[in-house]
C-alpha positions in Angstrom: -22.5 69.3 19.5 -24.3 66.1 20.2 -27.4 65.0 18.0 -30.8 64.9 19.6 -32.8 61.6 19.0 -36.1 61.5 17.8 -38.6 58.6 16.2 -39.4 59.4 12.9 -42.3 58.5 11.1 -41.7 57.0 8.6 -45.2 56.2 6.8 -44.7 60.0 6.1 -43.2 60.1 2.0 -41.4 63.1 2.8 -39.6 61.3 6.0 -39.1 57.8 4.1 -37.4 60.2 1.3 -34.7 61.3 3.6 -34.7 57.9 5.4 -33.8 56.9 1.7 -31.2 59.5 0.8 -29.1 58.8 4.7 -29.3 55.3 3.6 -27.9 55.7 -0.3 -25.0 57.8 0.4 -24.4 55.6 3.6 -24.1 52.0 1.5 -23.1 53.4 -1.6 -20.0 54.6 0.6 -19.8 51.0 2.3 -20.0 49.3 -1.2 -16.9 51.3 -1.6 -15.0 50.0 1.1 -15.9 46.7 0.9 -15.3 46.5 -2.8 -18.3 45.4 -4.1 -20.8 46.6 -7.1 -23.8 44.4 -6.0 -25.3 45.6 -2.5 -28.2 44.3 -1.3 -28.9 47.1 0.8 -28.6 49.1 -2.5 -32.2 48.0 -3.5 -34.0 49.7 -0.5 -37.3 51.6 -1.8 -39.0 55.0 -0.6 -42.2 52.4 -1.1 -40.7 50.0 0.7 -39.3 52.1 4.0 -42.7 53.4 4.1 -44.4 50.2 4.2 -42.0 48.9 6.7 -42.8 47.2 10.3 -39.4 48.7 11.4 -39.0 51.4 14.1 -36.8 54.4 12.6 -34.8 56.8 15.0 -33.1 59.6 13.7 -30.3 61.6 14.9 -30.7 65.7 14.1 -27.4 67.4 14.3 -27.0 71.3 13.2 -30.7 71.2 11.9 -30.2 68.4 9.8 -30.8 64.7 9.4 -27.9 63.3 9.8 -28.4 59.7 10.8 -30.8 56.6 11.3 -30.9 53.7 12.9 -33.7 50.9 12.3 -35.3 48.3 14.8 -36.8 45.6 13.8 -38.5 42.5 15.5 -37.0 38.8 15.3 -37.9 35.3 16.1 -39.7 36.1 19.5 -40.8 39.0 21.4 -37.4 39.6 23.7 -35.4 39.7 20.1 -34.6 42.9 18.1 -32.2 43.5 14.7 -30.9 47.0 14.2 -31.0 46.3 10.6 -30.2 50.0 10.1 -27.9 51.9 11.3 -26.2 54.8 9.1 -24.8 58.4 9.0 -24.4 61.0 6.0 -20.5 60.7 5.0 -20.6 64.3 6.0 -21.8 63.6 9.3 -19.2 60.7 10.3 -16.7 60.7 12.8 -18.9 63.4 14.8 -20.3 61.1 17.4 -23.8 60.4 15.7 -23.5 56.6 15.4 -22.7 56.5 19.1 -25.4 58.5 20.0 -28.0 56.5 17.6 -26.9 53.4 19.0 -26.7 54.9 22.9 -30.4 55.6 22.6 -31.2 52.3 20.6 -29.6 50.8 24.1 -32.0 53.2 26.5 -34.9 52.5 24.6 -34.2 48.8 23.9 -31.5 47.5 26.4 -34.3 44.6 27.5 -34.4 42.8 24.4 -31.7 40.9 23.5 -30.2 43.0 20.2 -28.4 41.2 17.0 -26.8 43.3 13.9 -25.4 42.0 11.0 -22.3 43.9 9.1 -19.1 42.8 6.4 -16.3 41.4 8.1 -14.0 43.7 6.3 -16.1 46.8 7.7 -14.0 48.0 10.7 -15.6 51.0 11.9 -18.7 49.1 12.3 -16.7 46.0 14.2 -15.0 48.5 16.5 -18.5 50.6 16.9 -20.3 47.8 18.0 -17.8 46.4 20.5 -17.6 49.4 22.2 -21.4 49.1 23.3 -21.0 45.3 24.2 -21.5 42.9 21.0 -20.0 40.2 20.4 -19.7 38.0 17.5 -22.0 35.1 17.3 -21.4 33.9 13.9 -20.2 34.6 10.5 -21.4 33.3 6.7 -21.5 34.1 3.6 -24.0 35.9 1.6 -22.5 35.8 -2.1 -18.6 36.7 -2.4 -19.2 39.2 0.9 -18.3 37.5 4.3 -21.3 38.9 7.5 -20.8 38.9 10.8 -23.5 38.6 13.3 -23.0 40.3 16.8 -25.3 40.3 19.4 -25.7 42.2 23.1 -28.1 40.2 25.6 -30.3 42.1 27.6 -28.5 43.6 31.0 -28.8 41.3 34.1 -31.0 43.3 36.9 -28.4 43.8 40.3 -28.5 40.4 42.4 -29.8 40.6 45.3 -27.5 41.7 48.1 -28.9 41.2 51.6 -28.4 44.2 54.1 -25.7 43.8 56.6 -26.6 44.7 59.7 
């Protein structure tokens, strides 16, 4: 069963609280698999999801929050970051990410979109490439090696003259 998609609001405490908990069990599972104890996206707040300029979708599947995905504005209005984009471990594997980032694309496909992830996290890698990123850099942010992809904005059709 596919998720449905909705925008969540996250100003709400209640919302920002499960925002939070997708998030912790998401990273905390990525820290794992990267092999690392400090996490910057660890330190996320309740307080501070609330208070965020962000855009957060979320992906309800069997009555549950099961995902999110985050939006954020860049350097210039045609630029967006996903800076978010996460499923419960129990959730994984079960087509939510695809459909988080599927609607991300539908409601965003005009901006040119960059996300950052580890080098050494595959699943995210192969994710992404299968919607069209590419890498556009890499660097380092303490001992953990990022990788920046980005998708530009799809070309409209040229135009074809009729044949008559």
């Amino acid at each position: 069963m596919l998720p449905t998609i909705e925008l969540l609001d996250h100003r709400d405490r209640a919302v920002a609280q499960r925002i939070h908990a997708i998030q912790w069990a998401a990273y905390t599972q990525e820290a794992q698999l990267l092999g690392v104890t400090d996490f910057p996206p660890l330190r996320q707040t309740v307080e501070r999801i609330q208070d965020s300029e962000e855009q957060f979708l979320g992906a309800v599947a069997l009555g549950t929050l099961a995902g999110i995905a985050a939006i954020e504005q860049t350097q210039g209005p045609q630029a967006l970051c996903i800076s978010s984009l996460v499923v419960m471990p129990a959730m994984q594997r079960r087509g939510v990410a695809s459909a988080l980032l599927r609607e991300v694309l539908r409601r965003f496909g005009s901006h040119t979109l960059v996300v950052s992830t580890a080098a050494a996290n595959g699943p995210a890698l192969a994710l992404y490439g299968r919607f069209g990123f590419a890498e556009l850099d890499r660097r380092l942010a303490g001992s953990l090696e990022l990788v920046r992809l980005g998708r530009a904005t799809m070309p409209p059709e040229p135009y074809r003259k009729e044949s008559s």
